[in-house]
MARLO-428208 format. One line per 2 residues: number of its first residue (from 1); for each residue y, z, x of N, C-alpha, C. Coordinates in steps of 0.2 Angstrom, whole numbers, always signed. Example, Ala and Ser with C-alpha at 12.3 -4.5 7.8 and 13.67 -1.06 7.14 Angstrom:
<rs>
1) -28:+39:+66:-22:+39:+62:-16:+39:+66  -11:+35:+64:-5:+36:+68:+0:+39:+64
</rs>
This chain:
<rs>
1) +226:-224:-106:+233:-222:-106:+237:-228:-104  +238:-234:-108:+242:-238:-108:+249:-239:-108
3) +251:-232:-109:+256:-231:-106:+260:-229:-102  +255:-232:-94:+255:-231:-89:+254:-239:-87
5) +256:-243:-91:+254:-249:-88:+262:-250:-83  +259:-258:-81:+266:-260:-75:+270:-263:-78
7) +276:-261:-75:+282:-262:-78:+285:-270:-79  +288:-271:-85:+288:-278:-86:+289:-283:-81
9) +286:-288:-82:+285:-293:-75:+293:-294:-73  +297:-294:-67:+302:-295:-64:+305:-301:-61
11) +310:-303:-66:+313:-311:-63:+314:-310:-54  +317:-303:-52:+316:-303:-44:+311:-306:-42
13) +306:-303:-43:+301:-306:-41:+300:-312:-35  +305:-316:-41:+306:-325:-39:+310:-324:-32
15) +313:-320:-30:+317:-320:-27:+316:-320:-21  +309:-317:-20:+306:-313:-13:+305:-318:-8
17) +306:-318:-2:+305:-321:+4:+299:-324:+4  +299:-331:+6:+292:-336:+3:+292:-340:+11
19) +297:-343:+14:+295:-348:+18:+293:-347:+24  +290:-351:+28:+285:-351:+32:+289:-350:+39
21) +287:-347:+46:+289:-348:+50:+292:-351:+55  +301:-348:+55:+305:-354:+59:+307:-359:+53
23) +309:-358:+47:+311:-361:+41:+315:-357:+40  +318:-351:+41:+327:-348:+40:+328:-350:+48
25) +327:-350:+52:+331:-355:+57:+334:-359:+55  +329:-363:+53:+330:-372:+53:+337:-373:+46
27) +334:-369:+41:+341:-369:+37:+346:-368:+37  +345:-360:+43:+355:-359:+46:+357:-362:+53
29) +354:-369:+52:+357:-373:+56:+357:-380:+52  +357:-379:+48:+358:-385:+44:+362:-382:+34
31) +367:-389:+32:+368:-387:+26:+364:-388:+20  +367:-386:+15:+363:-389:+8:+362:-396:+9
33) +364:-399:+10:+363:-409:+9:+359:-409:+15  +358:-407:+21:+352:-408:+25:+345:-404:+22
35) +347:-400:+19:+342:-397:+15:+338:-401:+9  +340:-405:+5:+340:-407:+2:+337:-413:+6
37) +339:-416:+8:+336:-424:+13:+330:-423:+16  +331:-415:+19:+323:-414:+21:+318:-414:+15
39) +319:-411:+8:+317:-407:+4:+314:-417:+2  +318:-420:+2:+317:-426:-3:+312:-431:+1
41) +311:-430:+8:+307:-431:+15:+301:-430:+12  +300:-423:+10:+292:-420:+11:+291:-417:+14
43) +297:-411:+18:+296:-407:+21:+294:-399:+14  +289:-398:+15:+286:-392:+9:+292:-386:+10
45) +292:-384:+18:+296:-378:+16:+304:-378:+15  +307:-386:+17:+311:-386:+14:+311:-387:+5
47) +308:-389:+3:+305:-390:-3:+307:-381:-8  +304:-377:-5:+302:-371:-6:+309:-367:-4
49) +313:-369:+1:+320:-366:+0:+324:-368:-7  +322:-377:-5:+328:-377:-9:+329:-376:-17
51) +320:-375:-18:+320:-370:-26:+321:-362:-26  +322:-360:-22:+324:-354:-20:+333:-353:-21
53) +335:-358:-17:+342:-357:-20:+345:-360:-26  +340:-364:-30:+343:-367:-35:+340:-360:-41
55) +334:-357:-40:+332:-352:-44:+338:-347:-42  +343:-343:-37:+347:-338:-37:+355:-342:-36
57) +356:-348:-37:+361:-350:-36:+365:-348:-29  +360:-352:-23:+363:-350:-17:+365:-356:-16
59) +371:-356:-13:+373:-363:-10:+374:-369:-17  +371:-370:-22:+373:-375:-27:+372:-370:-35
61) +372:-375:-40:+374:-372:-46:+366:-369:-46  +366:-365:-50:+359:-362:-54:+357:-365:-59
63) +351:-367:-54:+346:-374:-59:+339:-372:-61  +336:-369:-66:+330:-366:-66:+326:-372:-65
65) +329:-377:-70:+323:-385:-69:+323:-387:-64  +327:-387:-60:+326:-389:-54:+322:-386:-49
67) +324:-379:-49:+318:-375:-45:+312:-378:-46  +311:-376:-52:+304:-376:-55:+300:-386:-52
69) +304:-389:-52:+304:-397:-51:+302:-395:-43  +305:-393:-39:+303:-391:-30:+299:-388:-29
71) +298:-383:-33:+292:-378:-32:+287:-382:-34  +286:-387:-38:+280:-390:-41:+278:-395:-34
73) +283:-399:-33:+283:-404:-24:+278:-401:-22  +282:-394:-20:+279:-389:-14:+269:-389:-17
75) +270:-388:-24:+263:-384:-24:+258:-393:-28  +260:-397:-27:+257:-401:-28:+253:-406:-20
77) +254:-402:-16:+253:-402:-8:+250:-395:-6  +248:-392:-10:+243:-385:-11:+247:-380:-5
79) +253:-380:-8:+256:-374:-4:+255:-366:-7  +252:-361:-7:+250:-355:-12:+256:-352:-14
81) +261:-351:-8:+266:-349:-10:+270:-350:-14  +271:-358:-17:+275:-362:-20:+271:-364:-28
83) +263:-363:-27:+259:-359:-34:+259:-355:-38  +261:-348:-33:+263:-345:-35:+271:-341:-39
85) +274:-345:-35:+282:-346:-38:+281:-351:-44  +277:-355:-44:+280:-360:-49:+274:-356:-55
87) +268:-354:-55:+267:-350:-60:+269:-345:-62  +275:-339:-59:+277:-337:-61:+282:-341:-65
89) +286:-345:-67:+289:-348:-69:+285:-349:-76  +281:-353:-75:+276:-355:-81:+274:-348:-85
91) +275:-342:-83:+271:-336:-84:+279:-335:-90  +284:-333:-87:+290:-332:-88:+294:-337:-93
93) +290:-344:-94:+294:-349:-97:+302:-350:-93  +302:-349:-89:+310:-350:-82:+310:-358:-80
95) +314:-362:-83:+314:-368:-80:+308:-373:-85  +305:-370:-86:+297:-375:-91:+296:-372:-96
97) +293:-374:-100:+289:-371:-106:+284:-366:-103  +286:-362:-106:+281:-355:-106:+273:-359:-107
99) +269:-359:-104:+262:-360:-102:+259:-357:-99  +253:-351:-102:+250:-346:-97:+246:-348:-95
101) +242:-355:-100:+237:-356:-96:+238:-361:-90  +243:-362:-89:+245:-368:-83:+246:-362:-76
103) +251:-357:-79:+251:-351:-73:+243:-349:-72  +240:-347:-73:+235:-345:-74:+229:-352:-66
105) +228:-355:-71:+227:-364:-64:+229:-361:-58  +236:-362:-59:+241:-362:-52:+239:-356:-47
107) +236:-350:-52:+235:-342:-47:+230:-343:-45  +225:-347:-49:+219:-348:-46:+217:-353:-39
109) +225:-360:-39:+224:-362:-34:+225:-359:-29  +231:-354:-28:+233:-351:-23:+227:-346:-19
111) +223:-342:-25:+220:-337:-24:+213:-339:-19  +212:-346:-22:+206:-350:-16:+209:-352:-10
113) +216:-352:-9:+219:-352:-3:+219:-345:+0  +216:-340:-2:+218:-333:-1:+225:-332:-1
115) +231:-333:-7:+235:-329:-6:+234:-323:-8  +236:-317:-5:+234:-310:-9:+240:-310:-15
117) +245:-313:-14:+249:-309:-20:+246:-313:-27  +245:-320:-26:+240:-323:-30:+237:-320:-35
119) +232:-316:-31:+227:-312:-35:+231:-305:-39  +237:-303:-38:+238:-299:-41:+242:-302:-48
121) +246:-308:-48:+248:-312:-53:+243:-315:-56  +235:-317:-55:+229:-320:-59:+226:-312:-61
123) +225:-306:-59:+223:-302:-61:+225:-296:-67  +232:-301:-68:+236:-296:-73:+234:-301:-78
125) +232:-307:-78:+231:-311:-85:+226:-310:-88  +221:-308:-82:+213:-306:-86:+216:-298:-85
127) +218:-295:-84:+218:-288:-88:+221:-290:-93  +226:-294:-97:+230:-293:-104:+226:-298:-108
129) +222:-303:-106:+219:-310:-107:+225:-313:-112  +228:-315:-105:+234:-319:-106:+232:-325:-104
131) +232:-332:-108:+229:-338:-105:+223:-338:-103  +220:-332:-102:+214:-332:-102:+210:-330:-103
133) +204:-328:-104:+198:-323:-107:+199:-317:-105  +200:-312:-108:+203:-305:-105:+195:-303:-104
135) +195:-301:-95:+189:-299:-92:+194:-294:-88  +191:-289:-89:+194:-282:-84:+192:-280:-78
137) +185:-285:-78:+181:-282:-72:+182:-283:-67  +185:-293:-69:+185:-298:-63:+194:-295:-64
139) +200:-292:-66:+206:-289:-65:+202:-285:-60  +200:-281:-61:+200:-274:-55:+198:-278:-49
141) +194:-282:-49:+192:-285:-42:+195:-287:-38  +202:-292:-42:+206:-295:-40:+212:-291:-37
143) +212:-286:-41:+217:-281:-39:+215:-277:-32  +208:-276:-31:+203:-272:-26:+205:-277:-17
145) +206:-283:-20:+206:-289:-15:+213:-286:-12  +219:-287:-16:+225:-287:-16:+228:-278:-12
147) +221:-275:-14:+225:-270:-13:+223:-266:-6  +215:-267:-3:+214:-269:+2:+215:-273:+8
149) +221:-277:+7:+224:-281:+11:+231:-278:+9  +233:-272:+6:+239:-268:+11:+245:-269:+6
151) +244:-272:-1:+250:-273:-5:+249:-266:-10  +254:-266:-10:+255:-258:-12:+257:-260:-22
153) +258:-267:-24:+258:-268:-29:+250:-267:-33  +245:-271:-28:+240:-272:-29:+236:-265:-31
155) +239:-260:-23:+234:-253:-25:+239:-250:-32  +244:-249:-34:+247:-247:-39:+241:-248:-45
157) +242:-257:-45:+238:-258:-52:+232:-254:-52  +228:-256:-45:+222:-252:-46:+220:-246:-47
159) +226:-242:-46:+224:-236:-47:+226:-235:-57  +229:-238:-58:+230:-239:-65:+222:-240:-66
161) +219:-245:-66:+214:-247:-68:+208:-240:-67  +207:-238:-61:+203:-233:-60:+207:-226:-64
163) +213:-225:-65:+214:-221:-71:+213:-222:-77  +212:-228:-80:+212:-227:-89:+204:-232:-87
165) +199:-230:-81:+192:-233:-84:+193:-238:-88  +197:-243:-84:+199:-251:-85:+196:-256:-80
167) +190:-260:-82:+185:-263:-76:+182:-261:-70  +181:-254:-73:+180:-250:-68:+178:-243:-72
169) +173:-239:-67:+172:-233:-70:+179:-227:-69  +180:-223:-73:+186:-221:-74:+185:-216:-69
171) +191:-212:-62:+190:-209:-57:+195:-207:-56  +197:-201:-58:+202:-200:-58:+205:-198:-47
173) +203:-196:-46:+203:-196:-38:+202:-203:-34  +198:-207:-38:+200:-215:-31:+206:-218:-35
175) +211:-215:-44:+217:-214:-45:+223:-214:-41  +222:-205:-41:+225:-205:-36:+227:-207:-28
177) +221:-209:-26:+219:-211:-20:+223:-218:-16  +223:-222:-23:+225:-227:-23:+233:-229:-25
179) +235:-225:-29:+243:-220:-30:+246:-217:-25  +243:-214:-20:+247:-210:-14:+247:-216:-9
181) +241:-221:-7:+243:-225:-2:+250:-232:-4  +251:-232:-12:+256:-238:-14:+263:-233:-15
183) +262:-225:-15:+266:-222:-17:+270:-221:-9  +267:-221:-5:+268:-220:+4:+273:-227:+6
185) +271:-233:+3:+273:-238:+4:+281:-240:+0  +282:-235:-4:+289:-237:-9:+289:-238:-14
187) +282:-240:-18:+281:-241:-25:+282:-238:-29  +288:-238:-33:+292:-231:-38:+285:-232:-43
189) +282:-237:-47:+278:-235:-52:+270:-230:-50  +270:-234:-43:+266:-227:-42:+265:-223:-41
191) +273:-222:-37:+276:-214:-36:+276:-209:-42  +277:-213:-47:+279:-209:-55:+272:-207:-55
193) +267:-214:-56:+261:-209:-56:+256:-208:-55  +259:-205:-45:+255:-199:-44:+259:-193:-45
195) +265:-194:-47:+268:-188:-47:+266:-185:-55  +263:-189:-60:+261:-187:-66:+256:-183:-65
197) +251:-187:-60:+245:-183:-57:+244:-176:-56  +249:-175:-52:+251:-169:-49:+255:-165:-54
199) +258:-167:-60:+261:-162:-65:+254:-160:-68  +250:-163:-70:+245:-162:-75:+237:-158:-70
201) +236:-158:-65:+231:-159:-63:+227:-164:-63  +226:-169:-62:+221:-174:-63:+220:-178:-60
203) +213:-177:-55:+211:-181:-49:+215:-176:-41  +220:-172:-43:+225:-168:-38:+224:-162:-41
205) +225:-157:-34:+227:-151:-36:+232:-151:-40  +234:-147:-44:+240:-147:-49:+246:-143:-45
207) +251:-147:-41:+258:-146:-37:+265:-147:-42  +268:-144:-43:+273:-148:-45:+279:-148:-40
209) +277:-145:-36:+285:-147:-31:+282:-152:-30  +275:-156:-26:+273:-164:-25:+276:-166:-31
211) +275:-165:-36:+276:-169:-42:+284:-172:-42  +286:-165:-40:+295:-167:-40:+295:-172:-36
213) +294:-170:-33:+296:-175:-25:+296:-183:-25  +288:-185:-28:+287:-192:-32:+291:-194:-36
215) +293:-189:-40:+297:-191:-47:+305:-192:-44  +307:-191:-41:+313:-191:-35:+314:-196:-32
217) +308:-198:-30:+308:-204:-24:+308:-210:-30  +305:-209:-35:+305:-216:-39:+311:-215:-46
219) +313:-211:-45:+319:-211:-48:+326:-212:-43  +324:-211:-37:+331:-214:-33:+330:-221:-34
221) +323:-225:-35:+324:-231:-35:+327:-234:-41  +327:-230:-46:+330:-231:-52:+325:-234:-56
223) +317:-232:-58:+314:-231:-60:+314:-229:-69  +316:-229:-73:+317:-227:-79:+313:-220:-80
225) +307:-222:-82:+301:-217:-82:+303:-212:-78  +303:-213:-71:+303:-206:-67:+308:-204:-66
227) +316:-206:-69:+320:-202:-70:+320:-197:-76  +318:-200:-82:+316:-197:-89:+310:-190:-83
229) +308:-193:-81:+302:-186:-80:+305:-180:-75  +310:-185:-72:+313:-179:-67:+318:-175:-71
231) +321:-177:-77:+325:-174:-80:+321:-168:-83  +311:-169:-86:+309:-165:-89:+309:-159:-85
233) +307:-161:-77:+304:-155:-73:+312:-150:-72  +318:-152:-70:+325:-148:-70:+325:-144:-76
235) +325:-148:-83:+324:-143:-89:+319:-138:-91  +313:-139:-89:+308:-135:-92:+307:-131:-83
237) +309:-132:-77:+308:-127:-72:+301:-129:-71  +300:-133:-69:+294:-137:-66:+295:-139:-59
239) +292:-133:-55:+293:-136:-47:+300:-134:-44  +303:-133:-49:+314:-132:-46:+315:-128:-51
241) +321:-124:-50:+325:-119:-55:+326:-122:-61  +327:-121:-65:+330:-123:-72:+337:-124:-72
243) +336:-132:-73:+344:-133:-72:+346:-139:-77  +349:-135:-84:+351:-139:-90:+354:-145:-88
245) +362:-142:-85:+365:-149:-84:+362:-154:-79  +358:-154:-75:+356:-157:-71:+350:-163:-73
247) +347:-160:-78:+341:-162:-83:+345:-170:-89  +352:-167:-90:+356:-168:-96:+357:-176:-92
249) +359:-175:-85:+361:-179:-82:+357:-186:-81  +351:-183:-80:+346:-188:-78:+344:-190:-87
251) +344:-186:-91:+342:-191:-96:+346:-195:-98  +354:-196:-98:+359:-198:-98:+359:-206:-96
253) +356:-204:-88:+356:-210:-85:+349:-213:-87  +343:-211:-88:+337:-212:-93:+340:-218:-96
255) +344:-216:-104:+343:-217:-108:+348:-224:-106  +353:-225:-100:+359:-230:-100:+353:-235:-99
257) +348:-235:-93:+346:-238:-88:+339:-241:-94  +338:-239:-100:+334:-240:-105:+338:-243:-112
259) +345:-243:-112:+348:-245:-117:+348:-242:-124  +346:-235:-121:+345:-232:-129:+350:-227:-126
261) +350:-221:-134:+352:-215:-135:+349:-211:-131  +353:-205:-128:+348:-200:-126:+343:-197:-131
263) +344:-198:-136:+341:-194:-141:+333:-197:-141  +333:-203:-142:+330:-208:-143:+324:-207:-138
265) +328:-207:-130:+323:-207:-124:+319:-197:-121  +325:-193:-126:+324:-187:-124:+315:-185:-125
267) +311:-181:-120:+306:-180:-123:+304:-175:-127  +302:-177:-130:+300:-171:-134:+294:-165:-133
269) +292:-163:-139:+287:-155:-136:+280:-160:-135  +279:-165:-140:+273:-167:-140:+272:-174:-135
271) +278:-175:-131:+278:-182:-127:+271:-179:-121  +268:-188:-121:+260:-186:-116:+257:-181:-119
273) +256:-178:-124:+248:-174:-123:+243:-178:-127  +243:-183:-121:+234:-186:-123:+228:-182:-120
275) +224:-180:-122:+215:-176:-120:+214:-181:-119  +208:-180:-114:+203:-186:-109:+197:-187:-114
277) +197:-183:-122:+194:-187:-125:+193:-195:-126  +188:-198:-126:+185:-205:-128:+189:-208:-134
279) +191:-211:-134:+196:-215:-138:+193:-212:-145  +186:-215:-145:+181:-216:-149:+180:-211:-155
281) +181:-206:-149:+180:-198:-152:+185:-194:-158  +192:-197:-154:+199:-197:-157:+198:-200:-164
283) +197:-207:-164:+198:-209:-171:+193:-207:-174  +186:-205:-171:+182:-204:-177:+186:-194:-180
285) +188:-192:-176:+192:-185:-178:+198:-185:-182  +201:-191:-180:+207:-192:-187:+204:-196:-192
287) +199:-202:-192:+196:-202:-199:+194:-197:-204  +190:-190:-199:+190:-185:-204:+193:-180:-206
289) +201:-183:-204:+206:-178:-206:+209:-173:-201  +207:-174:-194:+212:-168:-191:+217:-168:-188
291) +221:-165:-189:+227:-168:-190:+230:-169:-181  +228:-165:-179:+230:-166:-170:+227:-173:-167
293) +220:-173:-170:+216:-178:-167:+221:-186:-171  +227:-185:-177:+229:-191:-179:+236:-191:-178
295) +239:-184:-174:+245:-185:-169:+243:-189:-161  +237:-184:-160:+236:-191:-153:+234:-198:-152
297) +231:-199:-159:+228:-206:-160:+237:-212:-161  +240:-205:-166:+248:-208:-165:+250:-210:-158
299) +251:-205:-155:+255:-206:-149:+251:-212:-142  +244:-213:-145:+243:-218:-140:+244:-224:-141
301) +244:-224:-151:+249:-232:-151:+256:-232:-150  +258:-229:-152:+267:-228:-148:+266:-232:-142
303) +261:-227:-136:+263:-229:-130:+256:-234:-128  +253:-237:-132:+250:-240:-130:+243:-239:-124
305) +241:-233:-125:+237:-231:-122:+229:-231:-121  +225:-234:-121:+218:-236:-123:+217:-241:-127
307) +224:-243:-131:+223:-248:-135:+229:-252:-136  +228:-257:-141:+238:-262:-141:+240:-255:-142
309) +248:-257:-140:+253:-253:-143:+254:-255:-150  +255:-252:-155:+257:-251:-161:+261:-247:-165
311) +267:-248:-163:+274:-240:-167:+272:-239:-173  +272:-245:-177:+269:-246:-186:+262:-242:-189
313) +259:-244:-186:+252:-240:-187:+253:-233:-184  +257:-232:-179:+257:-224:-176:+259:-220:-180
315) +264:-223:-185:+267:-220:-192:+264:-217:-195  +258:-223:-197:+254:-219:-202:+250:-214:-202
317) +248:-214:-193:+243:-207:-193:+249:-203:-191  +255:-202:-189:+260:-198:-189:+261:-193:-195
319) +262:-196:-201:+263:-197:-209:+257:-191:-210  +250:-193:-209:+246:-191:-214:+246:-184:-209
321) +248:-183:-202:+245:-175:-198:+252:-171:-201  +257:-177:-202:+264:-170:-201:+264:-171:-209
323) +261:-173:-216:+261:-172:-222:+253:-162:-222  +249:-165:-217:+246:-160:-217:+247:-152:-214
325) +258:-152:-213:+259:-147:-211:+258:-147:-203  +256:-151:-199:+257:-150:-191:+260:-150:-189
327) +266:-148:-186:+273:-146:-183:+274:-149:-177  +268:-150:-173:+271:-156:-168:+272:-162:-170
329) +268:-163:-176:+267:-173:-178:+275:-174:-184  +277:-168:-186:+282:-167:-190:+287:-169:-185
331) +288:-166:-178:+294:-167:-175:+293:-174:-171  +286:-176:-170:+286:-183:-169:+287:-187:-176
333) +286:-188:-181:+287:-191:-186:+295:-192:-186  +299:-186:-186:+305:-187:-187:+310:-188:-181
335) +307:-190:-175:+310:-193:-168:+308:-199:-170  +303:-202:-172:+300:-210:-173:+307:-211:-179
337) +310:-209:-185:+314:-209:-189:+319:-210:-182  +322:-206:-181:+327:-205:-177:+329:-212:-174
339) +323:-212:-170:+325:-218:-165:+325:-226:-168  +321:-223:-174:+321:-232:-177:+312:-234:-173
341) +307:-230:-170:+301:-235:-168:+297:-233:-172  +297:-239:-176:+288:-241:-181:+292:-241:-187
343) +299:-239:-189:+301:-237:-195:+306:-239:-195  +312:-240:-201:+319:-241:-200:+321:-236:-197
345) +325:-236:-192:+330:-229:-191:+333:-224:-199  +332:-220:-200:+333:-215:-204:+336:-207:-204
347) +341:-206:-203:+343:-199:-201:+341:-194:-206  +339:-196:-213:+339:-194:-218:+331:-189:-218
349) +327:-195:-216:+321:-193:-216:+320:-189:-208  +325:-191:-205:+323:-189:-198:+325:-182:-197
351) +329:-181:-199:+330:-173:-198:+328:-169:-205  +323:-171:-210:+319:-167:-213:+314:-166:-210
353) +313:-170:-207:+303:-167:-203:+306:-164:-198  +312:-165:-195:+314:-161:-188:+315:-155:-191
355) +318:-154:-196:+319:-147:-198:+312:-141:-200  +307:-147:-203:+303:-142:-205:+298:-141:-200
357) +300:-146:-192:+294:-146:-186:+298:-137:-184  +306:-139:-185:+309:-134:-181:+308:-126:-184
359) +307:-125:-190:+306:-120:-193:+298:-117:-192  +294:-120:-188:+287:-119:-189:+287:-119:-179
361) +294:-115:-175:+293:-116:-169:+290:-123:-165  +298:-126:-166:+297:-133:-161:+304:-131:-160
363) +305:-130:-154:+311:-128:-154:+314:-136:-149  +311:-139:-147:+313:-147:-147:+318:-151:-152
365) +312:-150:-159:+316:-151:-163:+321:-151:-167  +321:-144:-166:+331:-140:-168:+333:-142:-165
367) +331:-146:-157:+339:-146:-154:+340:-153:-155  +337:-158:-156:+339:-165:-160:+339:-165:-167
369) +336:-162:-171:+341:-161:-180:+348:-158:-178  +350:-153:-172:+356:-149:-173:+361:-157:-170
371) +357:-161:-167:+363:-168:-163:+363:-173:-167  +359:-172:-172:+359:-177:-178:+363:-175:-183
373) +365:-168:-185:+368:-167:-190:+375:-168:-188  +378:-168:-182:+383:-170:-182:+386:-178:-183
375) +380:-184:-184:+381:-190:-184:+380:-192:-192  +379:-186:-197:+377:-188:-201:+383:-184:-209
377) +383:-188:-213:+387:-186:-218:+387:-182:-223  +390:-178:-226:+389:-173:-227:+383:-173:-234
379) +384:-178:-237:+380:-179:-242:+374:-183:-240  +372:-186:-234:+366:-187:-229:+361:-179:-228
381) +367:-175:-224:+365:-169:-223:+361:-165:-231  +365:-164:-236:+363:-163:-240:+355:-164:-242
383) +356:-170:-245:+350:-173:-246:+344:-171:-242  +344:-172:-235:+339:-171:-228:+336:-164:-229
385) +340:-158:-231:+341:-151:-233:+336:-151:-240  +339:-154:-245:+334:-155:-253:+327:-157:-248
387) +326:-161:-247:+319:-164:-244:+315:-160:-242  +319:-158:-236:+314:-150:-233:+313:-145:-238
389) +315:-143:-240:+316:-137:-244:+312:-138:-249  +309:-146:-252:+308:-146:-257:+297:-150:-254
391) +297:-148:-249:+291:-148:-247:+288:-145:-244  +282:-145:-250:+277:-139:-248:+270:-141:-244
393) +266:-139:-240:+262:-139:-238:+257:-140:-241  +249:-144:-238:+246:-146:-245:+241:-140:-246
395) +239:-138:-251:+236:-134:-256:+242:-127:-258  +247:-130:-258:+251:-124:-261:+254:-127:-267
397) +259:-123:-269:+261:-124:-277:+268:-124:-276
</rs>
């Protein structure tokens, strides 16, 4: 379920407190140009501030080259800290040429000095084999180091890994295990999911006031994902009363905090129903035609789930389950329309398979063919209407 990966690397990141002990004294006792004179001395952690404020534009202009130029000072004197600042730059292309395999170098100096965050920036390259050989076993390890040494980033990831049986045997319980101690800590992606955990049963007792409650806490953080999911629990009465507007709200704010439409970010009937079947098993079952088995094979390249993410190929097996008459894949099919993923944006197309998921009990569906029929022309509508109407299920006449 690679749709549960970590949330795109964060220029904050850069931001985070780095310098060493009795080094914000020494700065708020001195200005930029003593900063600067120290930094040009070979003082490391003045070096190390004053690529910090040239990266956030504190005290002079915002200069990513420049950062990136002190931060290199600093880590050419094997400072870990300033390794890892400056590979994340290299990771980010911020100030240098995008270089992964330079980042990549860099994580490893630090990570032989023990920095622990090190290992969770070198860990994530060999999970994606970014600049490097993609090995998931030595990620999990590295993540295992990271996260036993108290970083709440580190257990996140690894419970991701111990959930999707990524360099590691799959557990769903040292999942969640490893989710509740980064979720305790403030970490909204792992709050989201354990709070997933706890919707589904898996590896948890199945709670959904817990569930809420996670979803809550990583949606005050503003969270994308686990607002979207707090929205589903108020609308569907998961764990709290059924509370339309209140659902409306939160996908609202979803969809701001995502740059889409609500339409777009709204979930649908068939959003997450992935089975714990084996990848394997899935495509050899939509090879031979089932059509359920070639809606989840879809929805795992959508979200990128056990495999690349893929919208374009998800189409296809979309195509072939809702041609064969399945009414979830049909109302997925015409949400992929709708929102424009894998396919051009299309209303035309999108509200005929919405139409015929909706007539076959997708009541999901009707309620975005009914939000789409008012953005669409009269002769749009039309046509969309011929469409439906004029498709039959296969072995019919």
């Amino acid at each position: 379920m690679r749709g549960w990966r970590r949330l795109a690397f964060a220029g904050a990141l850069l931001l985070a407190p780095i310098w060493a002990s009795g080094t914000e004294a020494a700065e708020k006792k001195s200005g930029v140009a003593a900063l600067i004179e120290q930094a040009e001395n070979g003082n490391v952690n003045a070096q190390i501030l004053l690529a910090r404020r040239y990266l956030a534009g504190k005290g002079v202009t915002q200069d990513f080259k420049k950062a990136a130029e002190w931060f290199g000072k600093a880590a050419t004197k094997n400072n870990p800290a300033a390794q890892v600042r400056l590979g994340e730059l290299y990771q980010q292309g911020v100030g240098v040429d995008k270089d992964l395999k330079k980042a990549a170098s860099l994580y490893r100096d630090a990570v032989r000095a023990g920095d622990t965050l090190a290992h969770i920036r070198l860990a994530l390259l060999y999970e994606k084999g970014w600049g490097v050989e993609k090995n998931e076993t030595h990620a999990a390890g590295l993540y295992l180091t990271a996260a036993n040494a108290g970083l709440a980033e580190g257990q996140a990831s690894l419970g991701v890994m111990y959930h999707n049986g990524s360099g590691v045997t799959r557990d769903y319980r040292e999942a969640a295990n490893w989710f509740l101690l980064a979720a305790r800590q403030g970490n909204p992606r792992a709050q989201n999911n354990l709070a997933r955990m706890f919707t589904k049963g898996i590896g948890v007792k199945k709670d959904l006031r817990r569930a809420l409650k996670w979803y809550a806490r990583a949606a005050k953080q503003g969270l994308p994902s686990a607002v979207l999911n707090l929205g589903l629990m108020h609308e569907k009465g998961w764990g709290t009363p059924v509370d339309e507007e209140k659902a409306t709200q939160l996908y609202r704010l979803a969809a701001k905090l995502r740059g889409k439409t609500v339409e777009e970010i709204r979930p649908s009937a068939t959003a997450g129903k992935i089975s714990d079947a084996p990848l394997s098993e899935v495509q050899d079952a939509a090879k031979n035609g089932d059509p359920a088995s070639r809606l989840e094979l879809a929805i795992r390249l959508q979200q990128g789930k056990g495999l690349k993410a893929d919208p374009v190929e998800a189409v296809k097996f979309l195509r072939l389950s809702a041609s064969q008459g399945h009414a979830p894949a049909q109302d997925a099919l015409g949400r992929a329309y709708a929102a424009g993923n894998g396919v051009p944006q299309d209303y035309v197309l999108a509200h005929k398979w919405l139409n015929l998921a909706a007539s076959r009990e997708q009541p999901a569906a009707a309620a975005l063919r009914d939000r789409l029929t008012a953005k669409m022309t009269p002769s749009q509508l039309s046509d969309a209407q011929k469409r439906a109407a004029n498709w039959s299920p296969p072995g019919t006449n």
